[in-house]
MDAnalysis code that builds the backbone (N, CA, C; Angstrom):
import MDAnalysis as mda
import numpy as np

u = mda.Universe.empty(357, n_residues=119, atom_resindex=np.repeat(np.arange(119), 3), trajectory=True)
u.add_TopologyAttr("name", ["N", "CA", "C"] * 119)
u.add_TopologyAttr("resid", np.arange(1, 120))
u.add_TopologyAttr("resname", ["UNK", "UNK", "UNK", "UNK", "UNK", "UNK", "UNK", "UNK", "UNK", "UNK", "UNK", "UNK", "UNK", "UNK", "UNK", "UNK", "UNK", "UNK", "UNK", "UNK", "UNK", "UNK", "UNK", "UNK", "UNK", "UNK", "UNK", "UNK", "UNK", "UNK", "UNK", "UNK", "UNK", "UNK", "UNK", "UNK", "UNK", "UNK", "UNK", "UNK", "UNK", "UNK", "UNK", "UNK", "UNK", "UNK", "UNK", "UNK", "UNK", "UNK", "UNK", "UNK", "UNK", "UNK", "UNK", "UNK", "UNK", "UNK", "UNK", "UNK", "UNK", "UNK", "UNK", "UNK", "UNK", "UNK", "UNK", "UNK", "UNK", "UNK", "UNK", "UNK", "UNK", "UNK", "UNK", "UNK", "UNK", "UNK", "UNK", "UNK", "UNK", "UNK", "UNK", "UNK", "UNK", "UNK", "UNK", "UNK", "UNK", "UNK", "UNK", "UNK", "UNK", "UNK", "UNK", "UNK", "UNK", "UNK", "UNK", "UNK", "UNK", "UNK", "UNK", "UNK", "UNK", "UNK", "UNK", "UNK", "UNK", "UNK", "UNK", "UNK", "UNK", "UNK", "UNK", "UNK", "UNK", "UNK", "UNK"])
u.atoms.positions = np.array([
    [104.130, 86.867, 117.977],
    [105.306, 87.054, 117.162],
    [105.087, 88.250, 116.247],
    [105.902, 88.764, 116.114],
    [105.586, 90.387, 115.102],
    [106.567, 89.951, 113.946],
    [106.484, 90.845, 113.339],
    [106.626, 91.002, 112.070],
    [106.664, 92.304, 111.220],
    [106.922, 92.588, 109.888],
    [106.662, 93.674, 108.784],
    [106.168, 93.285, 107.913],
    [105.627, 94.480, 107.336],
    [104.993, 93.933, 105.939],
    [105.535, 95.415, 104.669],
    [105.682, 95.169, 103.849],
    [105.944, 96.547, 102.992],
    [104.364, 96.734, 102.185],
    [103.668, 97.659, 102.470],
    [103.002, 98.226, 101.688],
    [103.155, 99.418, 100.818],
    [102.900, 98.922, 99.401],
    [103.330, 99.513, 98.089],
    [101.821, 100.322, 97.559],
    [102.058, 101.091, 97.111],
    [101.193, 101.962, 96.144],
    [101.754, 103.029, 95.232],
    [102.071, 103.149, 93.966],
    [103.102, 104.101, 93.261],
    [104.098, 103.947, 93.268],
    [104.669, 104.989, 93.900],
    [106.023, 105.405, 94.479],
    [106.264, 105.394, 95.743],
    [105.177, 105.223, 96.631],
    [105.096, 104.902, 97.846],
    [105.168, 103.770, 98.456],
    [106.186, 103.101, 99.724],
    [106.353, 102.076, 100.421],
    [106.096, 102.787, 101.828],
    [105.602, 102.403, 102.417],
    [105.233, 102.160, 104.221],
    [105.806, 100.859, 104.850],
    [106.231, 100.768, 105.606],
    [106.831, 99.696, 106.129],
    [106.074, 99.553, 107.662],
    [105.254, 98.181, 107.668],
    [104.356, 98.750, 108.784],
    [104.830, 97.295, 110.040],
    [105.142, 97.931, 111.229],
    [105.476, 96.804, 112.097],
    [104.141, 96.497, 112.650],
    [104.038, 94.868, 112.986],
    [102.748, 94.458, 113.177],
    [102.859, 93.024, 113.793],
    [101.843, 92.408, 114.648],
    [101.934, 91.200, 115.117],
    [101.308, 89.770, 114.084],
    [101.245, 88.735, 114.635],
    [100.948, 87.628, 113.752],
    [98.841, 87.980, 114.111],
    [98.823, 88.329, 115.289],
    [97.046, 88.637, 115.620],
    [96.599, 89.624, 115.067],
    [97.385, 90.651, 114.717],
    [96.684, 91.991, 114.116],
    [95.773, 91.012, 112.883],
    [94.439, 92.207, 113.017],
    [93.608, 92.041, 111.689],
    [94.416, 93.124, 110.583],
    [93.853, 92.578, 109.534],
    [94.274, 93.052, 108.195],
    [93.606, 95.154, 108.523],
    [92.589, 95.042, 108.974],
    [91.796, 96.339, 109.392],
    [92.991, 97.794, 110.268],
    [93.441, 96.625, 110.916],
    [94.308, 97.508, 111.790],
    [96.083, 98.050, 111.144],
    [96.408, 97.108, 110.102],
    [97.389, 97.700, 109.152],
    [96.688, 98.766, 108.563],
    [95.672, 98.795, 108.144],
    [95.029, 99.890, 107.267],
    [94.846, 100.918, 107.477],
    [94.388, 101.088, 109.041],
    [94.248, 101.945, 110.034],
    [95.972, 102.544, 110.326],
    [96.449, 101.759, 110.342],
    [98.196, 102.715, 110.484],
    [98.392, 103.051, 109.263],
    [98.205, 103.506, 108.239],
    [98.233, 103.933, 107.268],
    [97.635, 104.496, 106.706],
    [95.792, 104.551, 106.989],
    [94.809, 105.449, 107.145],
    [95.049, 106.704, 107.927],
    [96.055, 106.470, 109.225],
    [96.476, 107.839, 110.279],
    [97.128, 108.561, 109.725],
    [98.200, 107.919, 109.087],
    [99.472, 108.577, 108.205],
    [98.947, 109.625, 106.758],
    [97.852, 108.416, 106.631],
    [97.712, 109.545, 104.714],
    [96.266, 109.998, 105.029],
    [95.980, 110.284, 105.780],
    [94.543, 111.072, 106.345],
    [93.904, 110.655, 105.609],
    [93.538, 109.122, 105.401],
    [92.043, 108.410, 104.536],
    [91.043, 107.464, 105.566],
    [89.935, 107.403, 105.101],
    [89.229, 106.687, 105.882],
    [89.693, 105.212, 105.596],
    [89.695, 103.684, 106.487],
    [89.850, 102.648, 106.471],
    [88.843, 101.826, 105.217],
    [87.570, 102.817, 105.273],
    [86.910, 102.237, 104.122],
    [87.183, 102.504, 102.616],
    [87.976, 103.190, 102.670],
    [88.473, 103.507, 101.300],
    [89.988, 103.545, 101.091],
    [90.456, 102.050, 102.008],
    [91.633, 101.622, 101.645],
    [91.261, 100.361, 100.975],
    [92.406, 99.047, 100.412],
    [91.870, 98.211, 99.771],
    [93.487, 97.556, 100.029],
    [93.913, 96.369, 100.284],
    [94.805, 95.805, 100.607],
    [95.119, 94.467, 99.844],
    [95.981, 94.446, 98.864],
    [95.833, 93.054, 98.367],
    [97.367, 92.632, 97.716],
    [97.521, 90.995, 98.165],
    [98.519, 90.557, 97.931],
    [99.642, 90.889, 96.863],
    [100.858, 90.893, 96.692],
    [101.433, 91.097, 95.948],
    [101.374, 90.943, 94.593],
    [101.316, 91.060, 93.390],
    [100.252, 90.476, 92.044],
    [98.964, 90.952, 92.339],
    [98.396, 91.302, 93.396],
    [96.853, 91.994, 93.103],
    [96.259, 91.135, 93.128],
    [96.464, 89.690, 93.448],
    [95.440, 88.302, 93.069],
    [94.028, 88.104, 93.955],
    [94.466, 88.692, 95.177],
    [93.567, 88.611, 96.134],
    [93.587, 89.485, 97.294],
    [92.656, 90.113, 97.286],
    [91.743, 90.953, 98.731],
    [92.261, 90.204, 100.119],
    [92.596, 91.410, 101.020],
    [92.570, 91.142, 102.208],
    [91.449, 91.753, 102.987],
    [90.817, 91.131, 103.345],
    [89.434, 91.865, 104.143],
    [90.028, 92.343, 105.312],
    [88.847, 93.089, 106.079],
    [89.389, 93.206, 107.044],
    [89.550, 92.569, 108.769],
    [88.920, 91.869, 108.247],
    [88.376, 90.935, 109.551],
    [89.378, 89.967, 109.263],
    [90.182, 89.831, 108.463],
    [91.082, 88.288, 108.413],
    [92.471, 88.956, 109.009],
    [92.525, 87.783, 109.748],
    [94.217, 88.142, 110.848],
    [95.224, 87.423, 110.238],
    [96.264, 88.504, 110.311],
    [97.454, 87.582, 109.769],
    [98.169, 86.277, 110.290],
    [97.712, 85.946, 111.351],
    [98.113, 84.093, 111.631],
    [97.433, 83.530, 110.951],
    [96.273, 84.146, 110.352],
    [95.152, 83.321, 109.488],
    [95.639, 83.369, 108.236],
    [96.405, 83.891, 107.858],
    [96.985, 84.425, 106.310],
    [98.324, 84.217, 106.359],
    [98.859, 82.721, 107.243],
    [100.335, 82.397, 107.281],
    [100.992, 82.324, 105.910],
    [100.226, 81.395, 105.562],
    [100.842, 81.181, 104.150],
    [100.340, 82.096, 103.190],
    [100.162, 83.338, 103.150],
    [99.921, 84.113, 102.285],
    [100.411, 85.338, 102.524],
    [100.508, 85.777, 103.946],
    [101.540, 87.132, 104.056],
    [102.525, 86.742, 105.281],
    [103.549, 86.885, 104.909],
    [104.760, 86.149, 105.807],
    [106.018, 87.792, 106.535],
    [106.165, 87.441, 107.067],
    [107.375, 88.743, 107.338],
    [108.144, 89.171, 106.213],
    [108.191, 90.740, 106.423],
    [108.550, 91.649, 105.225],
    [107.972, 91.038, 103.567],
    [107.043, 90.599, 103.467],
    [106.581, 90.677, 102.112],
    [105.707, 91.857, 101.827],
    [105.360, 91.840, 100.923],
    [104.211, 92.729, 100.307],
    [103.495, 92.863, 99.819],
    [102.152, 94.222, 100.102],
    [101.096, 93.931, 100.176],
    [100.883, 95.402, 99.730],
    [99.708, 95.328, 98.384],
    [99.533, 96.179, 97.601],
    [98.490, 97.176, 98.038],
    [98.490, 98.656, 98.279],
    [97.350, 99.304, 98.504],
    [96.583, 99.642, 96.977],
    [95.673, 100.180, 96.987],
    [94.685, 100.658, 96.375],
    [93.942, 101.548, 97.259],
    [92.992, 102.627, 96.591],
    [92.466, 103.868, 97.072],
    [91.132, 103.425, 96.330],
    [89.848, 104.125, 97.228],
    [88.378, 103.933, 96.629],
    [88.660, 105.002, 95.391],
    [87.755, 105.116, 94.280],
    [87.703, 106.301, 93.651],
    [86.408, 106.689, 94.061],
    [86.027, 107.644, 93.289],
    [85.317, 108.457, 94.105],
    [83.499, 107.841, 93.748],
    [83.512, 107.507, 92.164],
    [82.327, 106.402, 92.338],
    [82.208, 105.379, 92.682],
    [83.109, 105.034, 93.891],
    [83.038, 103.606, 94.526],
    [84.049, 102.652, 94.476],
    [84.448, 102.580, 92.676],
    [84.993, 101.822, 92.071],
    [86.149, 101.707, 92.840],
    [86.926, 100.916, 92.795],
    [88.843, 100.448, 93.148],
    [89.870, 100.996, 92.183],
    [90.775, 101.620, 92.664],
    [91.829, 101.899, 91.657],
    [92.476, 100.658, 91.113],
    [93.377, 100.303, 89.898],
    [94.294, 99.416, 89.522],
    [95.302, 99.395, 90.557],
    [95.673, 97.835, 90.522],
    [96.783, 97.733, 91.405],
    [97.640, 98.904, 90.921],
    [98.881, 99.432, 90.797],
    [100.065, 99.688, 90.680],
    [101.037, 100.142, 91.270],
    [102.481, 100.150, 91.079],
    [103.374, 100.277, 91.497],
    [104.384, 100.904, 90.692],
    [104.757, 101.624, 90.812],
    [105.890, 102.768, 89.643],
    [106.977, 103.011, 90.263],
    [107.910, 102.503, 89.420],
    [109.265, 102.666, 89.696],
    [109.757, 104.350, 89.935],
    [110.544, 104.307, 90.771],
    [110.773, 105.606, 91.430],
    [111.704, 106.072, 90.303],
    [111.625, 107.412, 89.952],
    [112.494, 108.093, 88.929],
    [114.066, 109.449, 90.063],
    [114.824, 108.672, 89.943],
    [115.848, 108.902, 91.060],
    [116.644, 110.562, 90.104],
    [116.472, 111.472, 90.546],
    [117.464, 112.394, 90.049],
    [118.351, 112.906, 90.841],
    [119.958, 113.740, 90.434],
    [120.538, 114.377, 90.929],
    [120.806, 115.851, 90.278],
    [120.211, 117.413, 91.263],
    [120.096, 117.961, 90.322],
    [119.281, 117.848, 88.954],
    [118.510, 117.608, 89.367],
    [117.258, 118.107, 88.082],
    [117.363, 117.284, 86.898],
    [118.534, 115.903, 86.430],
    [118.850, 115.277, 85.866],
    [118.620, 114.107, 86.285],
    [117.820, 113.328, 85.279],
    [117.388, 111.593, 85.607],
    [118.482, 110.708, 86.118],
    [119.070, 109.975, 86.404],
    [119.860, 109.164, 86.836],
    [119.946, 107.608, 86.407],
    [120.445, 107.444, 85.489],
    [119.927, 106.067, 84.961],
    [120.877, 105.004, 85.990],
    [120.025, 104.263, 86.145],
    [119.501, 102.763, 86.802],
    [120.456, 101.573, 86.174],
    [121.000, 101.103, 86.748],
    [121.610, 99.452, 85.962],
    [120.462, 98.485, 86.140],
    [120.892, 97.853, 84.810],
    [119.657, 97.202, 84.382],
    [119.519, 96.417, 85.547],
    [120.202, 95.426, 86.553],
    [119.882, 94.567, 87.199],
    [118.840, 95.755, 88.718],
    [118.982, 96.669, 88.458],
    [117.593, 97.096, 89.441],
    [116.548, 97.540, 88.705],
    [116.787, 98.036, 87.642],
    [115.807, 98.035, 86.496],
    [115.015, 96.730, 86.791],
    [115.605, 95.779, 86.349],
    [114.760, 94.472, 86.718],
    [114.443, 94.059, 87.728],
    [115.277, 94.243, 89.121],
    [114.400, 93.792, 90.303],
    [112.936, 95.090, 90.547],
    [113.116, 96.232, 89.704],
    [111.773, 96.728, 90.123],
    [110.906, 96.401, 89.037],
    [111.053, 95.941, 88.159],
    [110.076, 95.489, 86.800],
    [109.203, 94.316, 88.041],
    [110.387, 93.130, 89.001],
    [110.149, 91.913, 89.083],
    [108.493, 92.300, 90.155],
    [108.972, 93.867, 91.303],
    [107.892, 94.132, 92.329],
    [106.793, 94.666, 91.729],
    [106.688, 95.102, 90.215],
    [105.535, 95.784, 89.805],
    [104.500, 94.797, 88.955],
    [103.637, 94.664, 90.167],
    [102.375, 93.873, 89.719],
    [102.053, 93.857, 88.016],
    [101.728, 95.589, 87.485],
    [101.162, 95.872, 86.433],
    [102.138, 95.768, 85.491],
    [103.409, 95.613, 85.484],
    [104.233, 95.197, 84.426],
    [104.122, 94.033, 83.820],
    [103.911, 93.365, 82.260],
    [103.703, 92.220, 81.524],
    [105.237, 92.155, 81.277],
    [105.435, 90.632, 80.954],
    [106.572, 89.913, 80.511],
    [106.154, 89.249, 79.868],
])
């Protein structure tokens, strides 16, 4: 059975089509091709940042934790090893060189997708 998943980082979404057998390794790898990074210095983790997806764990194995079209947070190695912070940043939409303000009710559905935002 296939499926999507949205992977978020910044301002960036990937939308990656994928089966219920794919390993977590092989999303990474379609997205490793795309942003010319190595697989080892991607980092994949649930929406909220709560928890690591390794790469050896398959998504039938992770039913109840990554389901069709949800999402799943990247992170980048830094360069001493360390993991970047989750985050996710609301896209700043202009027309003509001028900001574009937002109604609050998407204001808030992107407050609701950004991990690093407190309430």
């Amino acid at each position: 059975m296939s499926q999507f998943v949205r992977v978020k980082r910044k301002t960036q979404t990937w939308f990656i089509h994928c089966d219920h057998s794919d390993l977590i390794k092989t999303i990474k790898g379609e997205i490793a091709r795309i942003e010319t990074k190595r697989i080892e210095d991607l980092r994949l983790l649930t929406f909220g940042g709560d928890f690591v997806l390794e790469n050896e764990m398959s998504l039938s194995g992770l039913l109840h934790t990554v389901q069709n079209n949800d999402i799943l947070i990247l992170v980048y190695k830094n360069p001493d090893g360390s993991w970047e912070p989750p985050c996710i940043e609301k896209p700043v939409y202009e027309r003509d060189s001028t900001p574009i303000a937002l109604p609050a009710s998407m204001v808030e559905y992107l407050d609701d997708m950004n991990p690093s935002v407190s309430k």
